[in-house]
N, C-alpha and C positions, 0 to 999 in steps of 0.2 A: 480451634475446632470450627469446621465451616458448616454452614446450616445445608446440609443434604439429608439424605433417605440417610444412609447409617445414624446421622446421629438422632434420629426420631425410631430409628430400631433398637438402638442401644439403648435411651431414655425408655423405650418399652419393654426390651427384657429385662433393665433396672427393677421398673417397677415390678414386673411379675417374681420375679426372685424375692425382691424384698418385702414382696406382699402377702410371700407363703406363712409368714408369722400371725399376723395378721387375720389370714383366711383362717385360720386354725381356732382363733382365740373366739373368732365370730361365729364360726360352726359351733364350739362351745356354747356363745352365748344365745345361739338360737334354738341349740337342744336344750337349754334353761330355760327358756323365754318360747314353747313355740308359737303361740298367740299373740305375738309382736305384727300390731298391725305395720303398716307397709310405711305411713310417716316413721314411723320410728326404726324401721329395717334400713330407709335413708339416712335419718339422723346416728344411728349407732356405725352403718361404715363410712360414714361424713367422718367422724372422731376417726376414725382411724387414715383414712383418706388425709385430712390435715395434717397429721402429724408426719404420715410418711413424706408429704411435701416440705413439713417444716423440717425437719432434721438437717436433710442432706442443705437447703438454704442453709441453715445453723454451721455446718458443718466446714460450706462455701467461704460464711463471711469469714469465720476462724481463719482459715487459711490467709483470708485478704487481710486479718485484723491483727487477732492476738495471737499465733500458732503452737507458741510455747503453753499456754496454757490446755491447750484443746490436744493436743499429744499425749501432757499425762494422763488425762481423762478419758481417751482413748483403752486406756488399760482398763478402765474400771466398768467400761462398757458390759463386758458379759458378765462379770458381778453382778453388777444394777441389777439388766435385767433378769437375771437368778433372782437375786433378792426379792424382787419385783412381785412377778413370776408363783416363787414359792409361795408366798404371800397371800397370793389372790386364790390360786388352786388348793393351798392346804385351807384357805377359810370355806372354799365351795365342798371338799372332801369333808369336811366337819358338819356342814351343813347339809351336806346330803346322808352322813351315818345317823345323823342325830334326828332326823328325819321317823316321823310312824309310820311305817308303808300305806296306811291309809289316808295318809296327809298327805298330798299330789302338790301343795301350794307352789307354784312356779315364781319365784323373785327375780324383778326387772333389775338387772344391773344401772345403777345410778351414776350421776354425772362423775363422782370420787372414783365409784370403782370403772369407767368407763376412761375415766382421763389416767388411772394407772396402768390401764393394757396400752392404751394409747401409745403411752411413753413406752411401756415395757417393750413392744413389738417392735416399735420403730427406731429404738434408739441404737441399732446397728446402723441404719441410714445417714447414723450422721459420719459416717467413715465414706458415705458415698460424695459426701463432699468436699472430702480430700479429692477423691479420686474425679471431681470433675473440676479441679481449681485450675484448669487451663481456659474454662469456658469464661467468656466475659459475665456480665451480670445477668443481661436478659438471657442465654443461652444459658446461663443456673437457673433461671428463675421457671424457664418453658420445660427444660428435663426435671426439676424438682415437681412441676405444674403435671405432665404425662404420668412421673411417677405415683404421686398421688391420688389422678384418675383412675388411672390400673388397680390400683389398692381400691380404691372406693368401690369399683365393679368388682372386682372379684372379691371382696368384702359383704356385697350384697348377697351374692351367689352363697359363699358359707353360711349367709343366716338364712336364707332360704331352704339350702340342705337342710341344718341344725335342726330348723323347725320344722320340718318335714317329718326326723327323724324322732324329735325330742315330743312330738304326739305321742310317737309308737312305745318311747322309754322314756315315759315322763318319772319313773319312780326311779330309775337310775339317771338320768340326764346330768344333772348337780354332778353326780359323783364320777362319769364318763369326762364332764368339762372341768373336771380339778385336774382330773389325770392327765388329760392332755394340756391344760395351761403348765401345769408341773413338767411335762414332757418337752414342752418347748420352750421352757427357761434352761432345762440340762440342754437340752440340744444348743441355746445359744450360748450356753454357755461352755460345753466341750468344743464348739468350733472355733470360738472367741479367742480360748486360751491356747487351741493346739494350730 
């Protein structure tokens, strides 16, 4: 691959494709969180931002390393992140039923549950490094680096919305961001498997 305009447009529709999991899980977290001041609006799409960098690198070296083992594990891809996924959304659905309607307490998602969306959103990504094992290293490292960015911006913008929105429906928000993190583990995982 030679370093022109396509492959800096490709490495950017990468990342916006792959960042729509992502945006999703952060709009959740910002209709939970809408008083997330703005350090930590950086810090929460940074997590996600990295990961979508790290994968597809992950995904790169497999190619160059051990192949056979990063193939089988290719199948259990949209499992995981089901697993994942259900996980995190039916413990947000439980805590938002269990919830007094007069109890608004908004909970900051933490570094545990912040590093399993992480994984969870991003670990499609790592099939994007199959699909860039023609590029040399640095040309992994600059489209894994764009795709990242992308995520990280548009990861900002969902918690922006979120919290926007997650003012107006702070006594439903918990129970709106189980459904949709629940929503986008079946979605990765119907496209995963068919």
């Amino acid at each position: 691959m030679n370093w022109n305009l396509m492959f800096f447009v490709n490495s950017i529709a990468l990342g916006v494709g792959l960042a729509m999991d992502a945006f999703s899980v952060s709009l959740a977290n910002g209709l939970n969180e809408p008083h997330m001041n703005r350090s930590r609006v950086l810090k929460v799409a940074g997590v996600f931002g990295f990961f979508q960098w790290a994968m597809p690198m992950l995904g790169w070296l497999g190619v160059h390393t051990i192949i056979q083992y990063f193939t089988v594990f290719e199948k259990a891809v949209p499992w995981i992140a089901l697993l994942l996924l259900l996980y995190i959304g039916g413990g947000m659905l439980k805590e938002g039923f269990s919830k007094k309607e007069e109890e608004a307490a908004v909970r900051e998602a933490g570094k545990g549950k912040l590093f399993v969306q992480g994984v969870a959103t991003s670990i499609d990504a790592l099939s994007v490094g199959f699909t860039i094992a023609g590029y040399d290293l640095l040309q992994a490292f600059t489209a894994s680096l764009i795709i990242g960015i992308v995520t990280w911006g548009i990861c900002i913008a969902g918690l922006q919305i979120g919290k926007k929105f997650g003012i107006r429906l702070a006594d439903k928000a918990t129970i709106l961001g189980g459904v949709i993190l629940i929503g986008i583990g079946l979605e990765i995982f119907i496209t995963g498997i068919f």
